[in-house]
N, CA, C and O atoms as CSV, one atom per row, in Angstrom:
chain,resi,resn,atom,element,x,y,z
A,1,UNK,N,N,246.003,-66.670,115.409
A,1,UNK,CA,C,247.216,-66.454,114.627
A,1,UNK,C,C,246.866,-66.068,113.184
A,1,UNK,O,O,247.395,-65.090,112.657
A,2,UNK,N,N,246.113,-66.719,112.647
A,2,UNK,CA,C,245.514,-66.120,111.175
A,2,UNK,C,C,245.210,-64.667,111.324
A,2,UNK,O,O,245.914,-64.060,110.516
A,3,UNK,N,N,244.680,-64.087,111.813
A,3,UNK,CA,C,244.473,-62.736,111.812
A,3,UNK,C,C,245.475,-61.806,111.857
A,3,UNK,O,O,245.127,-60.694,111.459
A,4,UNK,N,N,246.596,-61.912,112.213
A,4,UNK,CA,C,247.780,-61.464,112.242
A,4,UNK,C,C,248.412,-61.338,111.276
A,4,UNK,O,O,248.584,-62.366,110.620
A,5,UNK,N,N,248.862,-60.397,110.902
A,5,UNK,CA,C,249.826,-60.131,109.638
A,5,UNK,C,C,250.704,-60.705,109.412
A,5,UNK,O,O,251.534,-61.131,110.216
A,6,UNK,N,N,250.679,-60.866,107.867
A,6,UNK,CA,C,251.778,-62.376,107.699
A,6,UNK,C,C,252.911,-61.934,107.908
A,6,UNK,O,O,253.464,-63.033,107.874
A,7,UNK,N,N,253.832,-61.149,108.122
A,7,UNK,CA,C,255.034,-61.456,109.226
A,7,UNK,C,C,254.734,-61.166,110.185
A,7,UNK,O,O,255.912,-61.039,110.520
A,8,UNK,N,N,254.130,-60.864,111.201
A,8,UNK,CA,C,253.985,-61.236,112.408
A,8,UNK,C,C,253.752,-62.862,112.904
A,8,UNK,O,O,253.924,-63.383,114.005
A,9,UNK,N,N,253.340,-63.358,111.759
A,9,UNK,CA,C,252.833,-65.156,111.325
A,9,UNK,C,C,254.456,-65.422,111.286
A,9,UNK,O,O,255.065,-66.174,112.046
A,10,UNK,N,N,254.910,-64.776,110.421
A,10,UNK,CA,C,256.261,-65.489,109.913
A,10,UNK,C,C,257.114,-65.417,111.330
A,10,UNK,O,O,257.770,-66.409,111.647
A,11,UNK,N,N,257.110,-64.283,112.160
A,11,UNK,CA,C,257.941,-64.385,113.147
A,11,UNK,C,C,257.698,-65.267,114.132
A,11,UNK,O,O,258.567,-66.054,114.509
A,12,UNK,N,N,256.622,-65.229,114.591
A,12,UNK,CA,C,256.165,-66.503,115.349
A,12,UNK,C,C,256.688,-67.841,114.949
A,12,UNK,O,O,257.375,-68.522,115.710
A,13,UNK,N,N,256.164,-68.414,113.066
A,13,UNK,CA,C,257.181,-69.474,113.409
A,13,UNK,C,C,258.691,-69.671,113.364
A,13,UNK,O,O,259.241,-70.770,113.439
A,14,UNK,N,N,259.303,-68.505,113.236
A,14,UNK,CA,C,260.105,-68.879,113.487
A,14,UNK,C,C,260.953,-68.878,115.044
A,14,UNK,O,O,261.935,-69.449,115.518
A,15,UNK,N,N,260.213,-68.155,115.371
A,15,UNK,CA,C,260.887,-68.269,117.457
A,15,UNK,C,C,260.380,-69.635,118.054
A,15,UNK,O,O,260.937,-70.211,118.989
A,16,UNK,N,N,259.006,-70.182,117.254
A,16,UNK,CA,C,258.829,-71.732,117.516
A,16,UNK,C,C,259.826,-72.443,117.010
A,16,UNK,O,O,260.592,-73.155,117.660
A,17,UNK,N,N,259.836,-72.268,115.884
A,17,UNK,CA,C,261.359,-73.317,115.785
A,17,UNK,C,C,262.690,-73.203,116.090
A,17,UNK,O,O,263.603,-73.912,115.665
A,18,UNK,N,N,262.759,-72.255,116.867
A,18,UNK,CA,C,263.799,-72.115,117.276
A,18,UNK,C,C,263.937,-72.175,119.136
A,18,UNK,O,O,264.939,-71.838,119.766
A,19,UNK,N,N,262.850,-72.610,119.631
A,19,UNK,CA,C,262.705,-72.660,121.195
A,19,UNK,C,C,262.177,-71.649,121.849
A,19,UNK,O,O,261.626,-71.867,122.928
A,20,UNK,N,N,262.254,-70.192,121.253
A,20,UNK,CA,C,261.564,-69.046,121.835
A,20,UNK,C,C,260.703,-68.862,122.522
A,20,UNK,O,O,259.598,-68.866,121.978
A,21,UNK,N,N,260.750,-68.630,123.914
A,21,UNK,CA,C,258.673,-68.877,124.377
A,21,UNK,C,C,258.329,-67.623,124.379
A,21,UNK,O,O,257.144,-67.528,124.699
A,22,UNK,N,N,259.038,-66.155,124.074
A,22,UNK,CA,C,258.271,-65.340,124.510
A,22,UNK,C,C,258.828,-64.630,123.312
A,22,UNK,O,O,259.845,-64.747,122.629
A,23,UNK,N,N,257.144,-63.382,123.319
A,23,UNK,CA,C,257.348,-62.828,121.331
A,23,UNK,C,C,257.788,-61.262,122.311
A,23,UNK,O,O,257.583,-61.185,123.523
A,24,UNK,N,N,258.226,-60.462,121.724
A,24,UNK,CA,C,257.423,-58.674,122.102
A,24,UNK,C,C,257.734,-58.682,120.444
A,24,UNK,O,O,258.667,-59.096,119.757
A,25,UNK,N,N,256.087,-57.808,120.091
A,25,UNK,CA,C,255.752,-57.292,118.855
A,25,UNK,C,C,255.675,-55.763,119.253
A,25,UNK,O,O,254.542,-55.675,119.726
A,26,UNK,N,N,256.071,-54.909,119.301
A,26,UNK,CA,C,256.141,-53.457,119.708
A,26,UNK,C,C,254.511,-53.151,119.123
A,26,UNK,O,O,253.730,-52.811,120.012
A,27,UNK,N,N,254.104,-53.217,118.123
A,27,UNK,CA,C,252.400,-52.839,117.622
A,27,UNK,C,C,252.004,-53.417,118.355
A,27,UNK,O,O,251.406,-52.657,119.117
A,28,UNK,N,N,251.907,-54.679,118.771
A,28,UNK,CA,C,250.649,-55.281,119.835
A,28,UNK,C,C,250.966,-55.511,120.779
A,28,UNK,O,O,250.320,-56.492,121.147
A,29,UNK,N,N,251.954,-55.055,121.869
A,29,UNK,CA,C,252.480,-54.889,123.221
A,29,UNK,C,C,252.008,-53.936,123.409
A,29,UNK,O,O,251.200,-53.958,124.338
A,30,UNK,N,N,252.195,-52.660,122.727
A,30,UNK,CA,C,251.715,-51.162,123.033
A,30,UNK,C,C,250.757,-50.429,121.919
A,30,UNK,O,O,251.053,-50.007,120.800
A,31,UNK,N,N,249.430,-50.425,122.660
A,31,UNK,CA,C,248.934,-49.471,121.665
A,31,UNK,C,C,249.191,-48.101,121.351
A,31,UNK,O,O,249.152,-46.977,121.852
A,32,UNK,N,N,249.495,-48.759,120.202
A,32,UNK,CA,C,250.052,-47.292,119.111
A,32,UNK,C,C,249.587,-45.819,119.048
A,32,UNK,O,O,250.285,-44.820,118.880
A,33,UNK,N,N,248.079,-45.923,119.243
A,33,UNK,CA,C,247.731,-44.682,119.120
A,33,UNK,C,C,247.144,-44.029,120.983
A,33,UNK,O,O,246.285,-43.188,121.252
A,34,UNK,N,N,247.798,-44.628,121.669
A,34,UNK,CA,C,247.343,-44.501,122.985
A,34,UNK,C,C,248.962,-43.874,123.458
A,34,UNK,O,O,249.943,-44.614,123.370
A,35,UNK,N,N,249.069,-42.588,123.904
A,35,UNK,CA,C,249.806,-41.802,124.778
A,35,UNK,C,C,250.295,-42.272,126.038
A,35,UNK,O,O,251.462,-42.275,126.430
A,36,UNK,N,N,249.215,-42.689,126.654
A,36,UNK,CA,C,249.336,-43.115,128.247
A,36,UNK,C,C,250.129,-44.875,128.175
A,36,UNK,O,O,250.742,-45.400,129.104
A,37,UNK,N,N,249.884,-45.451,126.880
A,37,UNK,CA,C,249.971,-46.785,127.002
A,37,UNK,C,C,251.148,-46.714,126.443
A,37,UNK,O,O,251.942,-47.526,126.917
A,38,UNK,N,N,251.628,-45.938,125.477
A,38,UNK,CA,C,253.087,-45.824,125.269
A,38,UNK,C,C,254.049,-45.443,126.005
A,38,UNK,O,O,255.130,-46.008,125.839
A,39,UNK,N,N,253.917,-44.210,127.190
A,39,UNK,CA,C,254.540,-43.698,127.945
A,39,UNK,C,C,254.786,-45.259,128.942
A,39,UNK,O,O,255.818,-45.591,129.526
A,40,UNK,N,N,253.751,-45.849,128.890
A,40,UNK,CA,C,253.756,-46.488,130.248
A,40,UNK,C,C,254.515,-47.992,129.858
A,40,UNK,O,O,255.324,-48.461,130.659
A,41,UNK,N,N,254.119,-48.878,128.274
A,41,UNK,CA,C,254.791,-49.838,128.408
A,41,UNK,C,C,256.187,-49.227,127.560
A,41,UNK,O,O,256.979,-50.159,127.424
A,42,UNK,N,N,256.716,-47.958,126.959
A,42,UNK,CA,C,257.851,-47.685,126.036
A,42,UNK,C,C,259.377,-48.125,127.153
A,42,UNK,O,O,260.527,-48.510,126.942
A,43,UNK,N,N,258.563,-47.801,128.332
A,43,UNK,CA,C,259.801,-47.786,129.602
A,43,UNK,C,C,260.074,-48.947,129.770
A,43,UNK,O,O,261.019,-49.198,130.518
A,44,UNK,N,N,259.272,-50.141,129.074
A,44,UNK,CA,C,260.180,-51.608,129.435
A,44,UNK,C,C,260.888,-51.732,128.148
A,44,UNK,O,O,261.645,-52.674,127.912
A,45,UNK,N,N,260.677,-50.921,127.440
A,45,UNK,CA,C,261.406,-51.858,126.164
A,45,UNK,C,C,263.067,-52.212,126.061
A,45,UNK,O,O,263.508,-53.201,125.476
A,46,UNK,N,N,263.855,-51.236,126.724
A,46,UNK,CA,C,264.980,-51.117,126.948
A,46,UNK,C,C,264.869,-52.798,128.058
A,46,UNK,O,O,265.226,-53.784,127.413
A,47,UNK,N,N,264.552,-53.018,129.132
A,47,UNK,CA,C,264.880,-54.341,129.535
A,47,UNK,C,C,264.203,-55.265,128.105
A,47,UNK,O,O,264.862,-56.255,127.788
A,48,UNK,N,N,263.240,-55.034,127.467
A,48,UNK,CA,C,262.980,-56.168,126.546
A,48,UNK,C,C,263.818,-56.677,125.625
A,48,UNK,O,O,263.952,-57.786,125.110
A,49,UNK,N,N,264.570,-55.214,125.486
A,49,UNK,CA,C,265.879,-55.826,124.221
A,49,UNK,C,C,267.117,-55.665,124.839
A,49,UNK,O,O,268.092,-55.517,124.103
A,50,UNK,N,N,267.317,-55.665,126.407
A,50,UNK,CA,C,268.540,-56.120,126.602
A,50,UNK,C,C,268.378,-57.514,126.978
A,50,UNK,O,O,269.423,-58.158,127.068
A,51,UNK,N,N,267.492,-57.999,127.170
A,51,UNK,CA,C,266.959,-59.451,127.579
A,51,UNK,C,C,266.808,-60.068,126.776
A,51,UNK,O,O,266.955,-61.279,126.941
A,52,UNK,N,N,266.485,-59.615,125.661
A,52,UNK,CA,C,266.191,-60.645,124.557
A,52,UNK,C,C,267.314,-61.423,123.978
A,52,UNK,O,O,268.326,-60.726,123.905
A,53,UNK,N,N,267.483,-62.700,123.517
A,53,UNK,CA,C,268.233,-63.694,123.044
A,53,UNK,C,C,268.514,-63.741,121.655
A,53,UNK,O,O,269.429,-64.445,121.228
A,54,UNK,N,N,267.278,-62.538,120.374
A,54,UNK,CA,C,267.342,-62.819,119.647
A,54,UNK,C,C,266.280,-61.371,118.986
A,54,UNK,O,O,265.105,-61.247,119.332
A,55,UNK,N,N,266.863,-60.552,118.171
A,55,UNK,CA,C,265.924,-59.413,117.640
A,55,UNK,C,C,265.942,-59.822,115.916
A,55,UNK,O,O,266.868,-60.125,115.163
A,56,UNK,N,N,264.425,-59.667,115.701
A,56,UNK,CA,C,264.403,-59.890,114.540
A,56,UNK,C,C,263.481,-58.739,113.879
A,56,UNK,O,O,262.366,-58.385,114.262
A,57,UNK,N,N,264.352,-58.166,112.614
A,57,UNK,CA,C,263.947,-57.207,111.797
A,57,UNK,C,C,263.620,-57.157,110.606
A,57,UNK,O,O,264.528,-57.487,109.843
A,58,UNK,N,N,262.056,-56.687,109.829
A,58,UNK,CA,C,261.422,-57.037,108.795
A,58,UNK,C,C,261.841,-55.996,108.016
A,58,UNK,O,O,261.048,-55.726,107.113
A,59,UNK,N,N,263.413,-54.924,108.099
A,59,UNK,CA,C,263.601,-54.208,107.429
A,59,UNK,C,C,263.081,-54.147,105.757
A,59,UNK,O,O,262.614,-53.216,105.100
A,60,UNK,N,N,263.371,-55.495,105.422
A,60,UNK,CA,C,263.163,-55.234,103.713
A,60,UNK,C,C,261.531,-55.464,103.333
A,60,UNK,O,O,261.149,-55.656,102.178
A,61,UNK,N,N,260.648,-55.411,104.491
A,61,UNK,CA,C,259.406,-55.251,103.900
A,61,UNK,C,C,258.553,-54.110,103.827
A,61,UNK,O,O,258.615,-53.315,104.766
A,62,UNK,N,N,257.789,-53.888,102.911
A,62,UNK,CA,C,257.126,-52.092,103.107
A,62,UNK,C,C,256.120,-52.539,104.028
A,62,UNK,O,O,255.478,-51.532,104.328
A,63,UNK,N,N,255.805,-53.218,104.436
A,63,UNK,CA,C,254.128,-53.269,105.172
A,63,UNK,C,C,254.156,-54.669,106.276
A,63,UNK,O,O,254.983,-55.539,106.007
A,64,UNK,N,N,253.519,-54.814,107.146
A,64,UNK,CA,C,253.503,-55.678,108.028
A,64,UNK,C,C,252.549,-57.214,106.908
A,64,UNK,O,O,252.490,-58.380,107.297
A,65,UNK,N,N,252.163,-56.878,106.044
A,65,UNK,CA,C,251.564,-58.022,105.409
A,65,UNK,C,C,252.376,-58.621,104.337
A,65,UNK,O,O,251.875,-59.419,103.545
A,66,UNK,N,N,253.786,-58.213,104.276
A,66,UNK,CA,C,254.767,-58.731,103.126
A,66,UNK,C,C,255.175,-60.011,103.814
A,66,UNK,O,O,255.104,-61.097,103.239
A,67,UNK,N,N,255.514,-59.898,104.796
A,67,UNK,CA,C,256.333,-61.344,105.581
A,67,UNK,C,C,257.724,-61.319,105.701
A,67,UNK,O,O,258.109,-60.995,104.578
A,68,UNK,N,N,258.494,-61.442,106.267
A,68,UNK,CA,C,259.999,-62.104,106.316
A,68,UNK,C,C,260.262,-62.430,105.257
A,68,UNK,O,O,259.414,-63.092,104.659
A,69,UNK,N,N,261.359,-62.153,104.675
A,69,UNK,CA,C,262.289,-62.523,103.537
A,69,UNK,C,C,263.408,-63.458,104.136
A,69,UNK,O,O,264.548,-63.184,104.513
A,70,UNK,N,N,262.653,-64.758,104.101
A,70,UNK,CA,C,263.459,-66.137,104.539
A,70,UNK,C,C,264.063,-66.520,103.525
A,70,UNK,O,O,263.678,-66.619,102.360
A,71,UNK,N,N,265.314,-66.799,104.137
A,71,UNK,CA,C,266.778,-67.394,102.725
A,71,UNK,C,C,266.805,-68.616,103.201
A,71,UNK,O,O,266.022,-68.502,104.143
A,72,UNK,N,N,267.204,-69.839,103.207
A,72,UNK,CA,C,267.666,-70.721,103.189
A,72,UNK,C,C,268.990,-71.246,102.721
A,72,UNK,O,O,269.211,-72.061,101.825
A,73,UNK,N,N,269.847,-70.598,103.528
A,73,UNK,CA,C,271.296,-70.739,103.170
A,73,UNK,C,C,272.404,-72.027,103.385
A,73,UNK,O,O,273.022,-72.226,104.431
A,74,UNK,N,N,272.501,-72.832,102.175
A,74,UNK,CA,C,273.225,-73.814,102.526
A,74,UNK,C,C,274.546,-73.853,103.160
A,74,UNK,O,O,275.457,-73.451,102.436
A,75,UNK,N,N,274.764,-74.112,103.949
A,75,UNK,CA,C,276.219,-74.617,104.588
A,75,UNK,C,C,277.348,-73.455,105.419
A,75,UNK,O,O,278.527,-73.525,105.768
A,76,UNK,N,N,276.098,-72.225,105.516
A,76,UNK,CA,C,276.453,-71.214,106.301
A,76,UNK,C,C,275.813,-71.527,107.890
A,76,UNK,O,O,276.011,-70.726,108.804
């Protein structure tokens, strides 16, 4: 887990604390620079995110090493 970019860190804990057992990281499900491996796992992704319980997006970061921009919002 250390080796992993700190939001990819950040997402992890948070699907742990929240019960999640299963991650899809689109970069490390499918290698990126592989043709055959994209063609071949891109075709599940559509069941991955109609299945999924919960999509989470690092829109406001420039780089996979910024992390999640976690709020802590009282009483919402």
């Amino acid at each position: 887990l250390a080796e992993l970019p700190k939001t990819f860190r950040d997402t992890v804990v948070v699907t742990r604390r929240l019960g999640i057992r299963y991650l899809w990281i689109d970069s490390l499900c499918i290698i990126q620079d592989s043709s055959m491996d994209w063609a071949r796992e891109s075709s599940k992704m559509q069941g991955v995110y109609a299945g999924a319980i919960l999509n989470i997006s690092a829109d406001a970061s420039t780089n996979s090493d910024v992390g999640l921009s976690l709020e802590e919002r009282v009483g919402s």
